[in-house]
ROTI-36220 format. One line per 8 residues: number of its first residue (from 1); for each residue x, y, z of N, C-alpha, C, O. Coordinates in pm, 1 decimal. Atoms other than C-alpha are relative to their C-alpha. Layout:
BEGIN
NUM) X:Y:Z:X:Y:Z:X:Y:Z:X:Y:Z; ...
% end
This chain:
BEGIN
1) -128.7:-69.2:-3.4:-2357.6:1028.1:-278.9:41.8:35.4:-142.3:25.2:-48.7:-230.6; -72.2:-7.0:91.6:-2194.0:1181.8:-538.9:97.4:-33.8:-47.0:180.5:-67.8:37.3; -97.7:62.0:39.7:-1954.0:1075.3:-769.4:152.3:96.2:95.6:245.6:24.0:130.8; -100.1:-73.5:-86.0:-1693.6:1371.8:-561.2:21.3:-80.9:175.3:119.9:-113.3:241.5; 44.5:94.5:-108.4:-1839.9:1190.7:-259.5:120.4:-130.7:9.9:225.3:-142.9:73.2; -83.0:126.2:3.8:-1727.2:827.7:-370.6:148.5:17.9:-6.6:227.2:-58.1:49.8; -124.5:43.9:16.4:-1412.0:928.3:-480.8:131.2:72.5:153.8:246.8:83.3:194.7; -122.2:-80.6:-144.7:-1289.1:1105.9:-163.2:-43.3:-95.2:137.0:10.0:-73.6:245.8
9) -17.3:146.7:-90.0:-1417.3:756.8:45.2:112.6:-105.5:-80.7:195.2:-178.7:-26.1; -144.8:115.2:75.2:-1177.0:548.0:-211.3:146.7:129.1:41.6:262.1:91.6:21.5; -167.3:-67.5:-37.8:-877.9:825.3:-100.4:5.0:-65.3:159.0:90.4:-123.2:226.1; -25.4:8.6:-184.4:-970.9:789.4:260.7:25.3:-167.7:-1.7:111.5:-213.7:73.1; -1.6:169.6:-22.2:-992.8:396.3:226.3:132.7:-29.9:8.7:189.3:-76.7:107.6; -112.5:41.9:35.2:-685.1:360.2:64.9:143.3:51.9:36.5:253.0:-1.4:19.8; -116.6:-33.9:-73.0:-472.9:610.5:249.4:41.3:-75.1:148.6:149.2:-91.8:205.4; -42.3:10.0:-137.8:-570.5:478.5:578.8:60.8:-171.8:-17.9:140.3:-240.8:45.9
17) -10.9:205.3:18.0:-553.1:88.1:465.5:185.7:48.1:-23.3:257.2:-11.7:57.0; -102.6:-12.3:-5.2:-193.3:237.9:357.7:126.8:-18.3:133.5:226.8:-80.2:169.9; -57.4:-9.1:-159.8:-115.5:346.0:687.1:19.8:-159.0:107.6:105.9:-201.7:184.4; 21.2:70.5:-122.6:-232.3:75.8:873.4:62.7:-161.7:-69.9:71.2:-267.0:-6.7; -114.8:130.1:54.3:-26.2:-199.0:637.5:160.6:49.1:13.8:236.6:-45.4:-7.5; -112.6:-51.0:4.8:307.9:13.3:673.9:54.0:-78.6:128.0:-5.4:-125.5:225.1; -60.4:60.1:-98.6:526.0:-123.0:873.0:140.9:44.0:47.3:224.5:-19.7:111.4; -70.8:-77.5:-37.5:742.0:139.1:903.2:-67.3:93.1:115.5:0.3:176.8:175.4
25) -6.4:-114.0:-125.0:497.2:318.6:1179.2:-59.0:-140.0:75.4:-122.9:-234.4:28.7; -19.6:98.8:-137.9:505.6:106.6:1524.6:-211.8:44.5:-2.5:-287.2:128.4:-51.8; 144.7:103.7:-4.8:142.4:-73.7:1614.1:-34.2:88.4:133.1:-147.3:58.0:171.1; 83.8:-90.5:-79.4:66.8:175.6:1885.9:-43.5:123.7:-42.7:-119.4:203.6:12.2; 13.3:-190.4:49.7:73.1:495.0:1679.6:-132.9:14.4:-148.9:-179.1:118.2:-196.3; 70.5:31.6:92.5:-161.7:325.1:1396.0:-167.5:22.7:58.8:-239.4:93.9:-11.3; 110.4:-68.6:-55.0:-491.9:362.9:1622.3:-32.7:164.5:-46.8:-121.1:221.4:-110.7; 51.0:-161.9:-51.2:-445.9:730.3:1700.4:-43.9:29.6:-170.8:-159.4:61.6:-199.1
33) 24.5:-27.4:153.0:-404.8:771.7:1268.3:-173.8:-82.3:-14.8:-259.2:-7.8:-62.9; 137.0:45.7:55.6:-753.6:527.6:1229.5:-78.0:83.0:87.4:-189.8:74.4:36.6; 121.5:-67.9:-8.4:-969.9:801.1:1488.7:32.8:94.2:-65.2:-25.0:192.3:-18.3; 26.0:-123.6:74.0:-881.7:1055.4:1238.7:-71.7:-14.5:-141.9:-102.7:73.0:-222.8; 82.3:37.4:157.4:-1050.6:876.4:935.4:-108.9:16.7:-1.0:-151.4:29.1:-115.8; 162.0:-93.0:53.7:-1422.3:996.1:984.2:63.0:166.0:-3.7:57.6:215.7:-116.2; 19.7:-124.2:-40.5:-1335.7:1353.2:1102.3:88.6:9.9:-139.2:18.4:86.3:-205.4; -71.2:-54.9:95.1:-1061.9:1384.5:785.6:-133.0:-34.8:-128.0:-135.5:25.3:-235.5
41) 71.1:75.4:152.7:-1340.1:1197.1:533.6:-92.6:120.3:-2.4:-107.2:177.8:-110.2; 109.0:-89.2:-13.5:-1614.4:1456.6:666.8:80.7:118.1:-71.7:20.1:173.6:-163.4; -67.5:-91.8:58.0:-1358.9:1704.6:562.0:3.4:21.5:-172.0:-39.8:115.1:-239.2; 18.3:45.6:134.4:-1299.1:1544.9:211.2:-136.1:62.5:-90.0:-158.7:110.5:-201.0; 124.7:-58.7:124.9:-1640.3:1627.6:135.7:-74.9:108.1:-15.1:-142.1:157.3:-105.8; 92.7:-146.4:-32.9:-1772.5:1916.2:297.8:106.6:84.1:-47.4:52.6:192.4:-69.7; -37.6:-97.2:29.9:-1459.4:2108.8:182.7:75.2:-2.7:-97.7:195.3:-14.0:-73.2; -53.6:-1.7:150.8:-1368.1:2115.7:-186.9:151.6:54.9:-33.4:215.9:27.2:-134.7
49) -120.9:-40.7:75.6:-1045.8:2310.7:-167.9:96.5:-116.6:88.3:213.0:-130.5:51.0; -87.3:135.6:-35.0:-901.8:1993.2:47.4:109.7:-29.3:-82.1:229.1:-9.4:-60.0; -147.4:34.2:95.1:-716.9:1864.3:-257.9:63.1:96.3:-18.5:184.1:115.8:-7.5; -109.5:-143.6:122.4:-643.4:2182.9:-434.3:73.0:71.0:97.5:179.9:113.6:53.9; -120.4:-100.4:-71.3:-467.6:2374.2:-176.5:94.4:-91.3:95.9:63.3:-166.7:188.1; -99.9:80.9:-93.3:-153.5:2234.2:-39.3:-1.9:79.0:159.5:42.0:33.3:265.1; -25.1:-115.0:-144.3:-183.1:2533.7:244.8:-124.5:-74.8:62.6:-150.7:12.1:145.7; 190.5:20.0:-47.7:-569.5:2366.7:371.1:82.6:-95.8:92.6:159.5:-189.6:71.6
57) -64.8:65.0:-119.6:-495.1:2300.7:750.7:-24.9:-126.0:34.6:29.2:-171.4:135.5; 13.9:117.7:-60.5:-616.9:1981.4:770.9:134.4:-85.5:-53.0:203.5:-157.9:18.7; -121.5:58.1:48.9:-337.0:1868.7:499.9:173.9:58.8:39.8:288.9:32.1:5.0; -119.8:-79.3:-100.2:-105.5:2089.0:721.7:38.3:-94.5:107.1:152.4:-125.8:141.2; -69.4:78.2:-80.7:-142.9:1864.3:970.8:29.7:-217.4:-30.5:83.6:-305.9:36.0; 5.0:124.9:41.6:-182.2:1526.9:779.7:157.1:-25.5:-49.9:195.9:-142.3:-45.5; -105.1:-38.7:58.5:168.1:1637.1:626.3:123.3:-22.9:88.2:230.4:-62.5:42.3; -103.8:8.2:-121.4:373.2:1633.7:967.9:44.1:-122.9:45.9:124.1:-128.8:139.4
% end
């Protein structure tokens, strides 16, 4: 993996570990957020403008 690689598994790690310590979102709604952590990570890497564009629909809907 590349170093772009590693560092967009340490975002995904640490957003979802975020999520899933919050305790502001209720313990049934924390699942549905952990099956989106392969399909968003695959994203991370296969599509470079991920970070850079705030408009990139996946962070459209990560945003809501």
């Amino acid at each position: 993996m590349t170093e772009r690689d590693n560092s967009a598994v340490d975002v995904t790690e640490k957003f979802f570990g975020s999520m899933d310590s919050n305790q502001h979102l209720s313990d049934s709604i924390k699942p549905v957020f952990k099956q989106l952590e392969i399909p968003l990570l695959k994203i991370f890497i296969q599509d470079t403008t991920f970070f850079d564009d705030a408009n990139h629909p996946a962070r459209q809907v990560l945003n809501r």
